[in-house]
N, C-alpha and C positions, 0 to 999 in steps of 0.2 A: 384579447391581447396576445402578439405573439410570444413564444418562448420555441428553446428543444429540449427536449428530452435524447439524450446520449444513452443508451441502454449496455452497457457490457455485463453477462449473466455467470462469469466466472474470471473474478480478478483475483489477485495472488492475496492471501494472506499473511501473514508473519509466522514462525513456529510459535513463537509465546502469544501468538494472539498480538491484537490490538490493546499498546497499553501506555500508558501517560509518559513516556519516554520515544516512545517510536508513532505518535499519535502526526505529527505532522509532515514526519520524511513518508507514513504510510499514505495521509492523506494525498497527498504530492504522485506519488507512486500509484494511486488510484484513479486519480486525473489525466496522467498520460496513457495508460492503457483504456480510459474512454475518450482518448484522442483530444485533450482540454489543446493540448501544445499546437497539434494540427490546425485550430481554430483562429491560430494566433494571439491565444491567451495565454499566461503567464500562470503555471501549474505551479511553479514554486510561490509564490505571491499571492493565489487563492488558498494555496494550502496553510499559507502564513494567516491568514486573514480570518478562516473558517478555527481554526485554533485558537486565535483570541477568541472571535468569539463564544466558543468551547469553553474556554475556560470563566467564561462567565456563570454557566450552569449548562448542567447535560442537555443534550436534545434530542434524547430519544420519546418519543413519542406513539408508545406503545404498538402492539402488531409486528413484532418483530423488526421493528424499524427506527434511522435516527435519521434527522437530517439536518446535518452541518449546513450550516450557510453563512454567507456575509451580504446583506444589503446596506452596506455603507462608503464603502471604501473604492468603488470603482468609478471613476465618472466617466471613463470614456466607451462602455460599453451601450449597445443601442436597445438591447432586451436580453432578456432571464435566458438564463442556462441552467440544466439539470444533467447531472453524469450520477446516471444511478447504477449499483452497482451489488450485485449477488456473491455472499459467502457462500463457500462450500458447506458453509453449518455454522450456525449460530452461537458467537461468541458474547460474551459480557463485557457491556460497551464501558467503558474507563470513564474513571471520575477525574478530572481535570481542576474543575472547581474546588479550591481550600472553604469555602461555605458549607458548615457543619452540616446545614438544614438540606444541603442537597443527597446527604448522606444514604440515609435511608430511602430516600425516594428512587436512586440509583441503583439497590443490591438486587432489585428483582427483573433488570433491564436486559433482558436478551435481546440479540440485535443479528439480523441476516441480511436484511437489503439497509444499504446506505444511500441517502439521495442527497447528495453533494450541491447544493443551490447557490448561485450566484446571480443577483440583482443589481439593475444598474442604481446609483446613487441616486441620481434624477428622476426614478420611477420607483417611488417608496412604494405604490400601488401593488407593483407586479410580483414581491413578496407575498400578497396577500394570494393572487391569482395561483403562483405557484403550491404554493403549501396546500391551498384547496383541493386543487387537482392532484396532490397527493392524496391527502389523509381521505380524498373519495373515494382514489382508487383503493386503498385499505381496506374502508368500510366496507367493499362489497362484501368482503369474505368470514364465514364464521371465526368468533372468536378459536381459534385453534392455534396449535405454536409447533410447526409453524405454518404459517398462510397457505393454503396451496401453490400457489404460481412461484415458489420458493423451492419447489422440491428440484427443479433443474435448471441449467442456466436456459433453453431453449423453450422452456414455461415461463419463465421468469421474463425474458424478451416479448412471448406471446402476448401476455398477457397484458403488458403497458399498453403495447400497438394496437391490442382490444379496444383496452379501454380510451384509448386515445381515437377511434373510430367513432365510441358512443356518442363521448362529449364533443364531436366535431359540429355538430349543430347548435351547442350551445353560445350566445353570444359571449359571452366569459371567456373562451374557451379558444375561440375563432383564431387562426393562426398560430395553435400548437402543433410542434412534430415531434414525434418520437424514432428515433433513428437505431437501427442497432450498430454495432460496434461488435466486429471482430477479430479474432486473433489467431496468427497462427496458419496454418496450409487453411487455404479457403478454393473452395471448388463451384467454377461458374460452368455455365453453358448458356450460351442464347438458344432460346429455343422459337423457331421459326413453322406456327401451326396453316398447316395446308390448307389450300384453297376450297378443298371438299371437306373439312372440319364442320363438323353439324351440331356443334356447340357442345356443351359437357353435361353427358347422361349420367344415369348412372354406374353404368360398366367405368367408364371412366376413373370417376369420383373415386369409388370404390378401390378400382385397380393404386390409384394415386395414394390413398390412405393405407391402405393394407402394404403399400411400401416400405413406410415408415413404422409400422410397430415395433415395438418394443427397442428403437434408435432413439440416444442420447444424442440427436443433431439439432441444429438452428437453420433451417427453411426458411428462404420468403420469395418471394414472386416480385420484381422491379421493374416496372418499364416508365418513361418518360419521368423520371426523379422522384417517381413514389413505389410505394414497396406496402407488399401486405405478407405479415410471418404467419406462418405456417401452427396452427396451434393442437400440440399433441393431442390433448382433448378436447379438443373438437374437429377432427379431420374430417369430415364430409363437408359442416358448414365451412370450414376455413378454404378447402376448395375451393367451392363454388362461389364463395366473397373476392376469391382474390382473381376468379377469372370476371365475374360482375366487375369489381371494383377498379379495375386494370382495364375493364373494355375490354377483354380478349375474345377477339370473333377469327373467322377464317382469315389466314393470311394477315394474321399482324404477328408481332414476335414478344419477347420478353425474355428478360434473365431469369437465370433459375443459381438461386448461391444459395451452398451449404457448405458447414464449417461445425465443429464443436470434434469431440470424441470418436462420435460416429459419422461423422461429415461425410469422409470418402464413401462407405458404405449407404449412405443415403442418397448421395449424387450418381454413385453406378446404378440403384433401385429405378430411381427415376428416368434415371434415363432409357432404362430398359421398358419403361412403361411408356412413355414418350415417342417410342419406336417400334412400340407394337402397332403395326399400319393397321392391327381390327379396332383400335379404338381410335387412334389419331392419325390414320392415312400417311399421306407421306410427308410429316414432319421434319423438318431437316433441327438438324443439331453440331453446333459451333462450339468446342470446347477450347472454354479460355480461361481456365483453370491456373493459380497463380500457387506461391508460398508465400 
């Protein structure tokens, strides 16, 4: 079943936090920075929707996680949507619900990634499909607070687009994307690999990893409307996945975007790697670098 996954790994929080008074203008304000409005859906009217049902009983569902959703209320949409989205640090998610009994189930509810779900009315099913695909991706990780792939927004992207690689074979699963979402000065370059390119060794790999240490950026690799991000931890295989996974042989091209804190700093690394002619010959490079 198709769906997307919208990933933004640094949305704005509130100064008081998330709280039963500012639960729906935030919800709203979470959706358009995962570009819900861009989609031609209606951010205020999800965010109305995901709040009713909020106040039915909380939904967080342990792992540092909650996920609002509405599968009732939309008929004209044609499949699932997900805009998940990463706190700079885990807040305590609000009780909405007047249900005494939700009470205590609530006080030990820490919450850092929010996954926003909206299902079409017509496909009660894909409820199901989504949530899965969540609470799997959770499980992977030891019980710890918080998750690993939480600790940054550029881990927090990784790590979906992972896991959304694994489960691409599953038929369940079959026509999911995970897309990220950015914000802010974002830094592209086409990068256009030479004709004498002899595929990527290890000097390479190496050179390309060792770029990125110790950078808080968001990396991925796009060409022909798929994209593989860059995963801090894992930078050798993330490499060599996203030139496999891309097809990248001599003489084809692809985009290279970085964006986050250290974005600029990661896009001049690279590119400096990219234009070392002892690892990748005479590479040409297109900077189309936007705000």
């Amino acid at each position: 079943m198709s769906f997307q996954v919208f990933v933004n790994g640094n949305v704005h929080l509130p100064e008081d936090g998330l709280t039963y008074e500012n639960f729906e203008s935030t919800m709203r304000e979470w959706l358009v920075d995962c570009g819900a409005d861009g989609l031609g859906l209606d951010s205020a009217e999800i965010a109305s929707a995901v709040t009713k049902r909020e106040r039915v009983g909380p939904t967080t569902i342990g792992a540092n996680a909650a996920v609002p959703h509405d599968k009732s209320t939309f008929d004209e949409l044609d499949s699932a949507f997900v805009f998940a989205c990463r706190l700079d640090r885990p807040i305590d998610w609000p009780l909405l619900s007047t249900e005494t009994s939700h009470v205590h189930f609530n006080k030990v509810k820490l919450v850092q990634a929010v996954f926003i779900v909206v299902c079409p009315k017509a496909k009660p099913q894909s409820h199901g499909v989504v949530m899965e695909f969540i609470s799997r991706y959770l499980r992977q990780y030891p019980r710890s607070s918080p998750p690993p792939p939480f600790e940054s927004p550029a881990d927090f992207v990784a790590s979906l687009s992972e896991w959304s690689r694994q489960t691409a074979g599953e038929r369940m699963f079959q026509g999911a994307q995970v897309l990220p979402v950015t914000r802010g000065k974002i830094h592209r370059a086409k990068i256009v690999l030479s004709p004498g390119f002899d595929g990527l060794q290890s000097g390479p790999v190496a050179a390309l990893g060792a770029a990125l240490q110790g950078l808080d950026a968001m990396v991925y690799f796009a060409r022909d409307g798929r994209f593989v991000v860059i995963d801090r931890a894992l930078l050798p295989l993330s490499m060599m996945y996203a030139f496999a996974g891309l097809g990248l042989s001599a003489g084809t091209s692809f985009e290279l975007v970085c964006s986050g804190p250290s974005g600029q700093q990661a896009f001049q690394r690279l590119r400096e790697v990219f234009e070392n002619r002892s690892l990748f010959a005479d590479t040409a490079i297109q900077d189309q670098s936007d705000g």
